[in-house]
C-alpha positions as protocol buffer text, in pm:
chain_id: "A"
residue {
  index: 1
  type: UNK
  ca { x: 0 y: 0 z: 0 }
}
residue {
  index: 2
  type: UNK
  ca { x: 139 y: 307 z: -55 }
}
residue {
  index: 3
  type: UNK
  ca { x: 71 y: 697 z: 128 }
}
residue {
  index: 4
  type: UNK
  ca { x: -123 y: 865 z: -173 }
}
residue {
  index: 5
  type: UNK
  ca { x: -61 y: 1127 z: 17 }
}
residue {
  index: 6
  type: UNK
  ca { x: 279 y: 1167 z: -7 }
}
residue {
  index: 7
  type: UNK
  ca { x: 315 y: 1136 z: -390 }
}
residue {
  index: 8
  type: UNK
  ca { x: 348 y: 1470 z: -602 }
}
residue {
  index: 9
  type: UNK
  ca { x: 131 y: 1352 z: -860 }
}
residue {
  index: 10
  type: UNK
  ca { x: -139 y: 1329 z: -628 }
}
residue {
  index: 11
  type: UNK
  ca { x: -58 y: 1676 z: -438 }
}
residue {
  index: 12
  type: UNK
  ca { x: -44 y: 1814 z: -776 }
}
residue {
  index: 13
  type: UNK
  ca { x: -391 y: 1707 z: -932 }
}
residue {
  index: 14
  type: UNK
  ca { x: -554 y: 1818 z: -596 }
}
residue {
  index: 15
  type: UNK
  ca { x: -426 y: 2146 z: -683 }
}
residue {
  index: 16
  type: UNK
  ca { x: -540 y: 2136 z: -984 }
}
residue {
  index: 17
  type: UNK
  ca { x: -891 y: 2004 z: -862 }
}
residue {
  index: 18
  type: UNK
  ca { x: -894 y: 2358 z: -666 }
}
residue {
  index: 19
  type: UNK
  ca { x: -832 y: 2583 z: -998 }
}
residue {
  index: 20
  type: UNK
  ca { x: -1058 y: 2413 z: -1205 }
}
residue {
  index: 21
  type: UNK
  ca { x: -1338 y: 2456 z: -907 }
}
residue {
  index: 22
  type: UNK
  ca { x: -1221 y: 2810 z: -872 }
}
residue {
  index: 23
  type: UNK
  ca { x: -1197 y: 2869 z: -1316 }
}
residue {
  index: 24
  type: UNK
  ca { x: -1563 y: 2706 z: -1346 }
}
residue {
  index: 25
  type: UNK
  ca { x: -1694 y: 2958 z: -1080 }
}
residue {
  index: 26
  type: UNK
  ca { x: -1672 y: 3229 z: -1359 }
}
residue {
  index: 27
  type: UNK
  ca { x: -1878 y: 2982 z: -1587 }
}
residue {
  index: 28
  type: UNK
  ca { x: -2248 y: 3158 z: -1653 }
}
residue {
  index: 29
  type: UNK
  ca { x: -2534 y: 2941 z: -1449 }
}
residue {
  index: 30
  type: UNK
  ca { x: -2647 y: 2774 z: -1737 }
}
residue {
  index: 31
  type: UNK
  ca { x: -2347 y: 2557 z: -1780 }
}
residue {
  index: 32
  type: UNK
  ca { x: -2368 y: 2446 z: -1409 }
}
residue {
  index: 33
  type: UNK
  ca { x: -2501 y: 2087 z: -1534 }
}
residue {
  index: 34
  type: UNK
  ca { x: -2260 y: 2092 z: -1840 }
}
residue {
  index: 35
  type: UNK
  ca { x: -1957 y: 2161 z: -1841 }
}
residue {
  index: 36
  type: UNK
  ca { x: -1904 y: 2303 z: -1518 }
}
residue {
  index: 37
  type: UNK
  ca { x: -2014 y: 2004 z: -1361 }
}
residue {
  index: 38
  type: UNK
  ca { x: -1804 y: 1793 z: -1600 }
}
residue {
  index: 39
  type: UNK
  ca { x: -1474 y: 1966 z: -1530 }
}
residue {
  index: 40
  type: UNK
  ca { x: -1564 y: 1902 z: -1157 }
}
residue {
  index: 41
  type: UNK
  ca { x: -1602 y: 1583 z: -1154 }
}
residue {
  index: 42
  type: UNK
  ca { x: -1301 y: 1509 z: -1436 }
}
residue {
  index: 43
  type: UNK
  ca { x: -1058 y: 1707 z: -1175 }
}
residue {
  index: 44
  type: UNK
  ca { x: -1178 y: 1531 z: -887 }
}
residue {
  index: 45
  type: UNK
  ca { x: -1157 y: 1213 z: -1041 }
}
residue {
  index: 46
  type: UNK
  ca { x: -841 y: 1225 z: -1139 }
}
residue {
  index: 47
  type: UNK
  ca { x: -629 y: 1280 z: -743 }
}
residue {
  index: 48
  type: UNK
  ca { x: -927 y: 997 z: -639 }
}
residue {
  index: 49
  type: UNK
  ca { x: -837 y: 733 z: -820 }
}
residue {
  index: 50
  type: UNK
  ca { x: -470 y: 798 z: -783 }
}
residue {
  index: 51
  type: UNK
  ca { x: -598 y: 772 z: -393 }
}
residue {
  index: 52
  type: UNK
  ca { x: -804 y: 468 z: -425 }
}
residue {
  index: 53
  type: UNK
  ca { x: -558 y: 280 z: -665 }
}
residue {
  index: 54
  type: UNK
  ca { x: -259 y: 345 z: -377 }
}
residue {
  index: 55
  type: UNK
  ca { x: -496 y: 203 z: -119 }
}
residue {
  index: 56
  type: UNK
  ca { x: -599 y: -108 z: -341 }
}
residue {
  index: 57
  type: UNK
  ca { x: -217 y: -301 z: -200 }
}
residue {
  index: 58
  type: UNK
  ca { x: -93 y: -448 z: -515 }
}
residue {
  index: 59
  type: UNK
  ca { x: 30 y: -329 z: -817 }
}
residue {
  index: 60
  type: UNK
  ca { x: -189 y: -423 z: -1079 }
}
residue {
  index: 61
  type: UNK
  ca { x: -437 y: -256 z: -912 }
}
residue {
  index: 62
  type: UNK
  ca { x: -246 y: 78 z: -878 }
}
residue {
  index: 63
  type: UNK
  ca { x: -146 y: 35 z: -1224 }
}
residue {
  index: 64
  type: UNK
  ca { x: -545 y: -9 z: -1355 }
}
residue {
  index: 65
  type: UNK
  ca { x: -669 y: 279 z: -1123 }
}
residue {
  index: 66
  type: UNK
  ca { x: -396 y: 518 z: -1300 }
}
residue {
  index: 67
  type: UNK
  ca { x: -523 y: 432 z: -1597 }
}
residue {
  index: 68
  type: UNK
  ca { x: -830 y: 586 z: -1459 }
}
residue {
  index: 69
  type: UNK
  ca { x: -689 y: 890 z: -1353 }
}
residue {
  index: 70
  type: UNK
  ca { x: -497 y: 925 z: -1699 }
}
residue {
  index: 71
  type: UNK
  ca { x: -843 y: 899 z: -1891 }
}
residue {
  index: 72
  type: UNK
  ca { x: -988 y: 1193 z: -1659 }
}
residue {
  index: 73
  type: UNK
  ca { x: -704 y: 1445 z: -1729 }
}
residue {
  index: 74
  type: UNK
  ca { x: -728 y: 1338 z: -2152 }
}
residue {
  index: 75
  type: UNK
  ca { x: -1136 y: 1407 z: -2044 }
}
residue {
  index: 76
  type: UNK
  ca { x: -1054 y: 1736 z: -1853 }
}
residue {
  index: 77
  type: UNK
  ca { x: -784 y: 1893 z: -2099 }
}
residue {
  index: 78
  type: UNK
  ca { x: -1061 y: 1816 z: -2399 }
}
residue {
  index: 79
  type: UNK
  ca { x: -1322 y: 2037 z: -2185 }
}
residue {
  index: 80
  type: UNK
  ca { x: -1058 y: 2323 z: -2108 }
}
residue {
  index: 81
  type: UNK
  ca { x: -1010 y: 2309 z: -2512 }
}
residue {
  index: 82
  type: UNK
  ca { x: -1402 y: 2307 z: -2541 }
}
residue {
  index: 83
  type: UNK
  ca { x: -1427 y: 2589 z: -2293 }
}
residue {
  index: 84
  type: UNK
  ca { x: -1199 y: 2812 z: -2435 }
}
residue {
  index: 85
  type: UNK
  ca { x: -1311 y: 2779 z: -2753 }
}
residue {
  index: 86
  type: UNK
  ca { x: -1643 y: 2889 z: -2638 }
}
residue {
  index: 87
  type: UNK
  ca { x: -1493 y: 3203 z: -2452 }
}
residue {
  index: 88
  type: UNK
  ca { x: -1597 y: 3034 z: -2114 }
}
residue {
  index: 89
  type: UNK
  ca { x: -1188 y: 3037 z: -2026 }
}
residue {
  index: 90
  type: UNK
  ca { x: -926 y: 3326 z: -2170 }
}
residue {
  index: 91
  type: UNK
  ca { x: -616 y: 3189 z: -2331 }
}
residue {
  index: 92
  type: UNK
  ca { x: -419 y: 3281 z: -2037 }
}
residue {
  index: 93
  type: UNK
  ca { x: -616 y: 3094 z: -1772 }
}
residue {
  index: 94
  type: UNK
  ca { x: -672 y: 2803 z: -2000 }
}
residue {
  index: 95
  type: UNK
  ca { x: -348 y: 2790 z: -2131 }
}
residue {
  index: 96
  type: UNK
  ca { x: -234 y: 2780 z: -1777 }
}
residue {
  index: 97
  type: UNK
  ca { x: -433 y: 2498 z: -1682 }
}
residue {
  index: 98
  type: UNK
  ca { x: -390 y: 2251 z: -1959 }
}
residue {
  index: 99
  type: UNK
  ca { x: -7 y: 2267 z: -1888 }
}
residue {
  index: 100
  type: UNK
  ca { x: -99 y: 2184 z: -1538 }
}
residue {
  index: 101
  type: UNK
  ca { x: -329 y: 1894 z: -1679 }
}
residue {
  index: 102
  type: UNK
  ca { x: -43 y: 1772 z: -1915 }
}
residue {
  index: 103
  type: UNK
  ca { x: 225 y: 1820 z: -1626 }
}
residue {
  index: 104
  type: UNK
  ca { x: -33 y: 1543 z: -1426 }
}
residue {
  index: 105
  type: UNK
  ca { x: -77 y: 1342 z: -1725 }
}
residue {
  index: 106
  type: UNK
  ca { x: 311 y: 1320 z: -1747 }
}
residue {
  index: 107
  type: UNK
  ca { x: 291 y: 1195 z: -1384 }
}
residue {
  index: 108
  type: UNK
  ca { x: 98 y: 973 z: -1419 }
}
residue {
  index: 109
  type: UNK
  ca { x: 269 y: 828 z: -1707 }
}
residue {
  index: 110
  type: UNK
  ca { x: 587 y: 761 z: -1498 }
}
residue {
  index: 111
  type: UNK
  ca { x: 470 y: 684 z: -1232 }
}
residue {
  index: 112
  type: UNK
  ca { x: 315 y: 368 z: -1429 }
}
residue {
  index: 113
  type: UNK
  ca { x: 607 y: 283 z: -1577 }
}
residue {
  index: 114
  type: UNK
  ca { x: 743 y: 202 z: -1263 }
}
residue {
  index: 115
  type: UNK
  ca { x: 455 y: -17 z: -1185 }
}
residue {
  index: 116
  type: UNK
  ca { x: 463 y: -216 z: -1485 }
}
residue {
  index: 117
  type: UNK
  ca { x: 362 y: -567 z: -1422 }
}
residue {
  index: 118
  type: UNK
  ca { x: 578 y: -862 z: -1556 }
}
C-alpha cells in the first residue's frame, strides 16, 4: 500500500482540482449541469483514483486505477479546449491549466512505468 498522500502527482492534481473549481466559478449558471459540472467531476476524479488505486495493496491494481486517472485528465484537458473555444476560459487561464493537466498526465505516465507488471 502506498501513502497517496505523499506522492506529487497526487498533491499536484488536488491542486489542480482547486483551480478548475475556482476557473468554473466564472462559468455563466447555465453551464452548471454541463460543463461546469463535468470539469468538476473530471478534476476530482483524477487525485481519487490515484488515492483509491494506492490504497488497493498491489500493483496491478495501482497500475489499472492510474489508468483511470490518466483517462480523466485526456477528459478534462478536452473540456478546457471546449471551454476556451467557447470564450468560457481566456487563453491565459486556460493555457495555464492545460499545462498543469499535461504536467499530471506526465505523472501519471511515470509513475506507471514504474509499476509495470511482468
Amino acid at each position: 500500500m502506498h501513502n497517496f498522500k505523499e506522492l506529487k502527482v497526487w498533491q499536484r492534481s488536488i491542486e489542480l482540482a482547486v483551480e478548475v473549481y475556482n476557473a468554473t466559478s466564472f462559468f455563466p449558471g447555465d453551464e452548471r449541469f454541463g460543463l461546469i459540472s463535468q470539469m468538476k467531476r473530471c478534476s476530482v476524479s483524477i487525485a481519487s483514483n490515484i488515492a483509491e488505486g494506492a490504497g488497493r495493496g498491489s500493483g496491478p491494481q495501482f497500475k489499472y486505477f492510474l489508468t483511470i486517472s490518466q483517462g480523466s485528465a485526456f477528459e478534462l484537458e478536452t473540456q478546457l479546449i471546449i471551454s476556451n473555444q467557447l470564450g468560457l476560459l481566456d487563453d491565459i487561464l486556460s493555457t495555464g491549466l492545460i499545462e498543469k493537466v499535461t504536467e499530471v498526465q506526465k505523472m501519471i505516465y511515470a509513475l506507471e512505468r514504474k509499476l509495470i507488471i511482468k
